[in-house]
VMD Tcl script that builds the backbone (N, CA, C; Angstrom):
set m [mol new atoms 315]
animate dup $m
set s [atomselect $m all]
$s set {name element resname resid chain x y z} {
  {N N UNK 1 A 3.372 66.865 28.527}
  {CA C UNK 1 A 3.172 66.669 27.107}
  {C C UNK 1 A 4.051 65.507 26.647}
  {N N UNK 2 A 3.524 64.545 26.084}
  {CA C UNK 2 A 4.258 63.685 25.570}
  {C C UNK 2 A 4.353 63.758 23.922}
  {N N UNK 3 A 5.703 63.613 23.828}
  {CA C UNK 3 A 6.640 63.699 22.554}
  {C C UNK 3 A 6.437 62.142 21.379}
  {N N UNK 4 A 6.361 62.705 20.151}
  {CA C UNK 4 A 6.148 61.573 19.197}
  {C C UNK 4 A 7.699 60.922 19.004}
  {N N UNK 5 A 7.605 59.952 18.821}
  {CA C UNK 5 A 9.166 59.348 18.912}
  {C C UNK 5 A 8.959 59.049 16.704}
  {N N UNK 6 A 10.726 59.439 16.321}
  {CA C UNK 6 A 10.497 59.774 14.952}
  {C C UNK 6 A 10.813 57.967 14.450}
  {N N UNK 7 A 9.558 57.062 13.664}
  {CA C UNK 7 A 9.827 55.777 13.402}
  {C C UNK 7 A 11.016 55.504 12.417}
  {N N UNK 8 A 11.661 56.961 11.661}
  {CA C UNK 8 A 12.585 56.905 10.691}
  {C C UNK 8 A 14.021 56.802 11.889}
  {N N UNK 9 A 14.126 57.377 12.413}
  {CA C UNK 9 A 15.244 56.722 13.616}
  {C C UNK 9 A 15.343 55.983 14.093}
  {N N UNK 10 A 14.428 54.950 14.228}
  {CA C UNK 10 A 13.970 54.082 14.773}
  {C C UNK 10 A 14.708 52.959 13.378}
  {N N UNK 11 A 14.385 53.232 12.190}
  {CA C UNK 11 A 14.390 52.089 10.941}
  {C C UNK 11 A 16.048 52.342 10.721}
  {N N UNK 12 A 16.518 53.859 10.775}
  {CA C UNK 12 A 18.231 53.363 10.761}
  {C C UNK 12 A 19.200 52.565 11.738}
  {N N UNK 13 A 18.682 52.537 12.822}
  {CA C UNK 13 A 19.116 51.745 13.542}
  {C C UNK 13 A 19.909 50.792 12.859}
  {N N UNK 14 A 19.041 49.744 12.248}
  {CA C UNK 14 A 19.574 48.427 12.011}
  {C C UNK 14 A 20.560 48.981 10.493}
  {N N UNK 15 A 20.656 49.559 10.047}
  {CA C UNK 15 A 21.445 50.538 8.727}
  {C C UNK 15 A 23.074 50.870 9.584}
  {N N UNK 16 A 22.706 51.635 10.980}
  {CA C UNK 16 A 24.049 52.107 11.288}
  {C C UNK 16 A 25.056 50.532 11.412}
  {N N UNK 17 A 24.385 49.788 11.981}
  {CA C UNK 17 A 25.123 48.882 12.299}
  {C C UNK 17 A 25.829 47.887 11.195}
  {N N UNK 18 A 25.135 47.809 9.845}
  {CA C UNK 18 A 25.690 47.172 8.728}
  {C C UNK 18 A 26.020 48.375 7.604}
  {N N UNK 19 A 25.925 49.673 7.958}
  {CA C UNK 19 A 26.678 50.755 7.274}
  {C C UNK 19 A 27.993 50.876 7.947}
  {N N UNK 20 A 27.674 50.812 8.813}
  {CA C UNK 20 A 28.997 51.218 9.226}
  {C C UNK 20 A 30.567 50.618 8.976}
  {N N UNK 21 A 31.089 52.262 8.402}
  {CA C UNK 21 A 32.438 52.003 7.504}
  {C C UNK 21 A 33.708 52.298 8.307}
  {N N UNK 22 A 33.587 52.619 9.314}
  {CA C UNK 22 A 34.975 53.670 10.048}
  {C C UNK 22 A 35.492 51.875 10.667}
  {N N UNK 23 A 37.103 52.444 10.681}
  {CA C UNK 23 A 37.257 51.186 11.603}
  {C C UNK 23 A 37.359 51.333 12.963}
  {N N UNK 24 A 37.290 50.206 13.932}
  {CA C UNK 24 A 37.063 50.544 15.305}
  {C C UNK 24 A 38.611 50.602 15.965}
  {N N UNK 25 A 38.473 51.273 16.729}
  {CA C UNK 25 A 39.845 51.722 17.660}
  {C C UNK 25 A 40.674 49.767 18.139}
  {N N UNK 26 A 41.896 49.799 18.035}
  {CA C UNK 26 A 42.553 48.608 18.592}
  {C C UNK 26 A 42.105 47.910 19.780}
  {N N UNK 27 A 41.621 46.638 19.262}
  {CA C UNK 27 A 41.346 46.071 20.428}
  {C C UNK 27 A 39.613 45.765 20.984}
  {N N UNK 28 A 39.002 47.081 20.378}
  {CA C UNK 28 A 37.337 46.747 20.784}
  {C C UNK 28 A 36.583 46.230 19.240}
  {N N UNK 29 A 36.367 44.815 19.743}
  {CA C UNK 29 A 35.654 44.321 18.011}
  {C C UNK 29 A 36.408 44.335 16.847}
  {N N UNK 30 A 37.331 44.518 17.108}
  {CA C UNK 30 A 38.211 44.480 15.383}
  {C C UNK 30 A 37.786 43.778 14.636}
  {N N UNK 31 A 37.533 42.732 14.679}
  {CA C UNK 31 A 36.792 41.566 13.939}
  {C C UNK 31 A 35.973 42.105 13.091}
  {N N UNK 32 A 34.953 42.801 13.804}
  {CA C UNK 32 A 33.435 42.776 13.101}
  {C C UNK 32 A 33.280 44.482 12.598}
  {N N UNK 33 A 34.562 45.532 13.398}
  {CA C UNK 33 A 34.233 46.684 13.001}
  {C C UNK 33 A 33.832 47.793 13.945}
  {N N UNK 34 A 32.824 47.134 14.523}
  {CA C UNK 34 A 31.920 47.775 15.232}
  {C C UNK 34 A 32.729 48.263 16.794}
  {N N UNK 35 A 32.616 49.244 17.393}
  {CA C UNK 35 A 33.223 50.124 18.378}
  {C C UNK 35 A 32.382 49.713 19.803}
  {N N UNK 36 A 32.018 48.541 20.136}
  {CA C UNK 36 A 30.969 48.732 21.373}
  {C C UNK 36 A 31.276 50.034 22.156}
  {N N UNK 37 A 30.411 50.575 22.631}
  {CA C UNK 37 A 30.383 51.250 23.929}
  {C C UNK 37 A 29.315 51.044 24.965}
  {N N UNK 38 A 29.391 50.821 26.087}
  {CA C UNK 38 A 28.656 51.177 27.469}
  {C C UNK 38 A 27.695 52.416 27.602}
  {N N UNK 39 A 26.793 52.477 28.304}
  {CA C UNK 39 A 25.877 54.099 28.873}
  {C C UNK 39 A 25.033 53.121 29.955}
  {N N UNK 40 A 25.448 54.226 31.234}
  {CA C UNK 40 A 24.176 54.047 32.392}
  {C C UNK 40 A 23.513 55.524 32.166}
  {N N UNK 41 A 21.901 55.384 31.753}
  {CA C UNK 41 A 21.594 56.477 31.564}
  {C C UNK 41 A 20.499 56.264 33.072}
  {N N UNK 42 A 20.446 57.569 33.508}
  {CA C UNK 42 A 19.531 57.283 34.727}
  {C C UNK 42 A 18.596 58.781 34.830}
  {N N UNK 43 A 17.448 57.509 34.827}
  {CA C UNK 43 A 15.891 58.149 33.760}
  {C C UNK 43 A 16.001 59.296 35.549}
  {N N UNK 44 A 14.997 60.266 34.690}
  {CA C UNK 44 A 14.532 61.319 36.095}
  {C C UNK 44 A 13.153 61.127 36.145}
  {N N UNK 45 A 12.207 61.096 35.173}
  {CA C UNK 45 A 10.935 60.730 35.121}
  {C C UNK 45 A 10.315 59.668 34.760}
  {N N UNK 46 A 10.654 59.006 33.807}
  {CA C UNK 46 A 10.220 57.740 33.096}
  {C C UNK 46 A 10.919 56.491 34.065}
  {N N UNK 47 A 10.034 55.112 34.157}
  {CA C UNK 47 A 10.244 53.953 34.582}
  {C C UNK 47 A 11.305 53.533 33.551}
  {N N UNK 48 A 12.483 52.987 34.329}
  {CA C UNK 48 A 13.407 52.513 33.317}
  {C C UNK 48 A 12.886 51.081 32.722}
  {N N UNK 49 A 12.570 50.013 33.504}
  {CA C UNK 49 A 12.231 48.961 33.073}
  {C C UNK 49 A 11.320 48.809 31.789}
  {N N UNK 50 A 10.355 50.398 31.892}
  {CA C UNK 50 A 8.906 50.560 30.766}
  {C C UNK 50 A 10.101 51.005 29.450}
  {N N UNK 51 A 10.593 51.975 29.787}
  {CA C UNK 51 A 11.162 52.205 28.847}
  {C C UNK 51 A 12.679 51.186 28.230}
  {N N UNK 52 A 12.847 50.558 28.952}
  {CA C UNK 52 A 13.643 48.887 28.597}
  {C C UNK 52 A 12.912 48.461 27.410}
  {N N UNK 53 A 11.959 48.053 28.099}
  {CA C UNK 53 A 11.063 47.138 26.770}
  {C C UNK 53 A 10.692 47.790 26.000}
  {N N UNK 54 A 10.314 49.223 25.620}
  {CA C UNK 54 A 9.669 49.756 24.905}
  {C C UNK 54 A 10.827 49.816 23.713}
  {N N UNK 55 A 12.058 50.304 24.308}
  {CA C UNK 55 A 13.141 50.355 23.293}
  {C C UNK 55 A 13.525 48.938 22.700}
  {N N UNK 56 A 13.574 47.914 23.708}
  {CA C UNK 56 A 13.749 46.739 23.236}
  {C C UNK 56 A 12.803 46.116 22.429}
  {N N UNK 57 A 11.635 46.345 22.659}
  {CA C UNK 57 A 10.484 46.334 21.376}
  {C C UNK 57 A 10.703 47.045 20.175}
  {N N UNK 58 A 11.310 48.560 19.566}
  {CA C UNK 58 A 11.279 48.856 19.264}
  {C C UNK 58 A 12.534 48.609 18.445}
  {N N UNK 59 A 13.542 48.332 18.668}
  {CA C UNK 59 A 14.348 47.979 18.064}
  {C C UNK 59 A 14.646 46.670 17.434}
  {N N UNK 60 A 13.457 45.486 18.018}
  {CA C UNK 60 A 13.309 44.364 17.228}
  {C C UNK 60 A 12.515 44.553 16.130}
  {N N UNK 61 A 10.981 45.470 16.284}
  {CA C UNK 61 A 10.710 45.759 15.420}
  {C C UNK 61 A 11.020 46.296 14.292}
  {N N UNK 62 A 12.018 47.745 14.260}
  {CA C UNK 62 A 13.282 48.248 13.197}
  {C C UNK 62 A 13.924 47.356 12.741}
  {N N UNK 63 A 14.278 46.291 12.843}
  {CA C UNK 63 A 15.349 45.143 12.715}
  {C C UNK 63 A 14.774 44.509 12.070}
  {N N UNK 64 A 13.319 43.964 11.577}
  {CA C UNK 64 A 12.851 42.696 10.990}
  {C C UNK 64 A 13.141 43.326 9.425}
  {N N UNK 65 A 13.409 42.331 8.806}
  {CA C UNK 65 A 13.889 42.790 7.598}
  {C C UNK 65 A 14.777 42.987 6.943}
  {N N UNK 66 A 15.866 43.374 7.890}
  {CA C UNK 66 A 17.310 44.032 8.042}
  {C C UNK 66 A 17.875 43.740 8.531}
  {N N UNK 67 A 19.283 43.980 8.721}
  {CA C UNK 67 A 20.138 43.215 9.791}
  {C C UNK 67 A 19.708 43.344 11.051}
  {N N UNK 68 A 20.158 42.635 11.923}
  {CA C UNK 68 A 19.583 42.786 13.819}
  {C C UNK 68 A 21.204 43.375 13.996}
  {N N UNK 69 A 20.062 44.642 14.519}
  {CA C UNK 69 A 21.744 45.525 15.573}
  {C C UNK 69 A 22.109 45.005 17.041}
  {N N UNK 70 A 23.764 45.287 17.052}
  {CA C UNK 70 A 24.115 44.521 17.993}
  {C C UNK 70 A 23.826 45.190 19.401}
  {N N UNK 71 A 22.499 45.193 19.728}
  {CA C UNK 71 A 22.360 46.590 20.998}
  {C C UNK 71 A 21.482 45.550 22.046}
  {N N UNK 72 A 22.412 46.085 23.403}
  {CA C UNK 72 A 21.561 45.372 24.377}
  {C C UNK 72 A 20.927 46.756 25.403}
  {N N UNK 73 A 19.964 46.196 26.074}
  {CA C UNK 73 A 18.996 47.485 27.100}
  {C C UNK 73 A 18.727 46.893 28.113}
  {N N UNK 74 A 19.564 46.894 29.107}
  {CA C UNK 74 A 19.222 46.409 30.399}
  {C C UNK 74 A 18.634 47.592 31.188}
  {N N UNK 75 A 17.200 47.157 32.458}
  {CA C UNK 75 A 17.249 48.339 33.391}
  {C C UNK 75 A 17.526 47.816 34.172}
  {N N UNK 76 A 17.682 48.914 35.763}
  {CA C UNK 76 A 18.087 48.481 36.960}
  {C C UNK 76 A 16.970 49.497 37.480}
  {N N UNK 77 A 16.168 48.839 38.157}
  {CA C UNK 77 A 14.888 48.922 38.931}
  {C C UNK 77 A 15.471 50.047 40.175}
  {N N UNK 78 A 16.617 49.309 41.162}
  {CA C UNK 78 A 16.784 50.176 41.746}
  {C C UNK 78 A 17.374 51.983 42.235}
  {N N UNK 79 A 17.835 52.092 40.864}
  {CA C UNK 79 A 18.902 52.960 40.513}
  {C C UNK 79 A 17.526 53.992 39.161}
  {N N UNK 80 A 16.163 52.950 39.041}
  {CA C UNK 80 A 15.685 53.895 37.472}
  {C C UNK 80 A 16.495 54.359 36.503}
  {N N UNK 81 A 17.764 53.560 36.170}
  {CA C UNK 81 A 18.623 53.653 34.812}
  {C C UNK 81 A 18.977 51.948 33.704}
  {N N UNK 82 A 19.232 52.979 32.853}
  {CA C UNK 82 A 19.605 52.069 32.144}
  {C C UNK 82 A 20.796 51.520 31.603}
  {N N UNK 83 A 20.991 50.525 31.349}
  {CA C UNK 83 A 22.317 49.994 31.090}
  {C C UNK 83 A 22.316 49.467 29.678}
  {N N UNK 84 A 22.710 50.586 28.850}
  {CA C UNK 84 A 22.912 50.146 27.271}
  {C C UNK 84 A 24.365 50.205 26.333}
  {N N UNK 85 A 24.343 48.735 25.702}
  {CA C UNK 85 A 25.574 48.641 24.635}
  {C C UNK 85 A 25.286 48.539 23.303}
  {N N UNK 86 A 26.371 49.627 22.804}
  {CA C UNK 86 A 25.540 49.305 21.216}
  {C C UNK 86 A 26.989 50.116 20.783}
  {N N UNK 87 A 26.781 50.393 19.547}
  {CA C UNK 87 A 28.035 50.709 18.842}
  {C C UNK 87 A 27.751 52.524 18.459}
  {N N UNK 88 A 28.764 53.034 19.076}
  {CA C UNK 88 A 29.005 54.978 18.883}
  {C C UNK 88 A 27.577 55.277 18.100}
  {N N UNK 89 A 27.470 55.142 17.203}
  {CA C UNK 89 A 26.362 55.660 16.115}
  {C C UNK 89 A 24.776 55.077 16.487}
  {N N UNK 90 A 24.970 54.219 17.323}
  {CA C UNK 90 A 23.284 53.530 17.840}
  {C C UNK 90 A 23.418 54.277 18.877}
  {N N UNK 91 A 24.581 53.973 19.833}
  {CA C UNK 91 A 24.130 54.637 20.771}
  {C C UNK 91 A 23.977 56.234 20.937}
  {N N UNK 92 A 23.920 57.131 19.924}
  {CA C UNK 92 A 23.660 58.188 19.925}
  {C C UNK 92 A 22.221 58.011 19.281}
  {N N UNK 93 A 21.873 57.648 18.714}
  {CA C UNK 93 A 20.341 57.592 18.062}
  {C C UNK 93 A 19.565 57.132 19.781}
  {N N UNK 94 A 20.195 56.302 20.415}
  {CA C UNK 94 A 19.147 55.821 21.834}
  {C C UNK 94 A 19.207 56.091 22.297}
  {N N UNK 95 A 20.205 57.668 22.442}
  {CA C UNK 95 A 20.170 58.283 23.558}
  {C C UNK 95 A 19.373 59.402 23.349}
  {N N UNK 96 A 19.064 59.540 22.261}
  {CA C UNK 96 A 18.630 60.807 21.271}
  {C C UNK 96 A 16.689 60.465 22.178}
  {N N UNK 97 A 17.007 59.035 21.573}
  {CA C UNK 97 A 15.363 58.598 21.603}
  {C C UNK 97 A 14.967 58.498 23.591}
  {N N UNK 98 A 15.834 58.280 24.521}
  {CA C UNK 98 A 15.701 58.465 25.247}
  {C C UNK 98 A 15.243 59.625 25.847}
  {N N UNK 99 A 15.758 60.420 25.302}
  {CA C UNK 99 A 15.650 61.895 26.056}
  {C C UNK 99 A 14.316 62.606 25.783}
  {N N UNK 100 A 13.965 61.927 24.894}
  {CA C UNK 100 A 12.706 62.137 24.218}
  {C C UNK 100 A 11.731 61.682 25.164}
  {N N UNK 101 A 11.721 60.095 25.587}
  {CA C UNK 101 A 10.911 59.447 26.380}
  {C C UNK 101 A 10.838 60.134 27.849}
  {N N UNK 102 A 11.943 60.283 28.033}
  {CA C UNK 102 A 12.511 61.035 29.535}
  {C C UNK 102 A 11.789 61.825 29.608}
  {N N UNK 103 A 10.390 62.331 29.847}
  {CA C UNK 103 A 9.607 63.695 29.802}
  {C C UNK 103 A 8.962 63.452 31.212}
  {N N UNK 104 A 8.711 64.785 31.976}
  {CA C UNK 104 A 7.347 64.714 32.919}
  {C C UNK 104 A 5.997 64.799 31.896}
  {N N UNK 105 A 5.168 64.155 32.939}
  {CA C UNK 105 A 3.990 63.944 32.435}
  {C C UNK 105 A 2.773 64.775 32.783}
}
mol reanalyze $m
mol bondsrecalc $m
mol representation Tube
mol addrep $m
């Protein structure tokens, strides 16, 4: 069974990243605020590369309009994971949306 992915999570995206009020821990981004963090997520069912672009599509699309969030989505073909940076509050929304995608079929 495949799962509807929610487009309103999808549209805060680009919100967390120019909402965001907390300041970041010493040393990561002080400048700009923002907390980068790292995730190798490593898919069990889904093609990481499909789901690369799909998120990376999806998050340019959320973005037009609005600020562009600072989130990158690399896959690694050999491993079927992904390699994503984005800031505490995105990256819980993409991991959210991942797990979603992550389904048997």
């Amino acid at each position: 069974m495949i799962k509807r992915i929610s487009l309103v999570a999808l549209l805060a995206l680009p919100c967390l990243a120019a909402c965001q009020s907390d300041p970041s821990p010493a040393g990561i981004n002080s400048e700009q605020g923002n907390d980068q963090v790292f995730e190798v997520v490593q898919l069990k069912h889904a093609s990481a590369p499909e789901i690369s672009r799909a998120l990376s599509d999806l998050v340019t699309a959320a973005a037009q309009g609005g600020t562009q969030p600072d989130i990158d989505i690399q896959s690694d073909q050999r491993t079927n994971s992904l390699l994503l940076t984005a800031t505490s509050k995105e990256m819980e929304q993409l991991l959210l949306l991942i797990k979603q995608l992550d389904v048997e079929h």
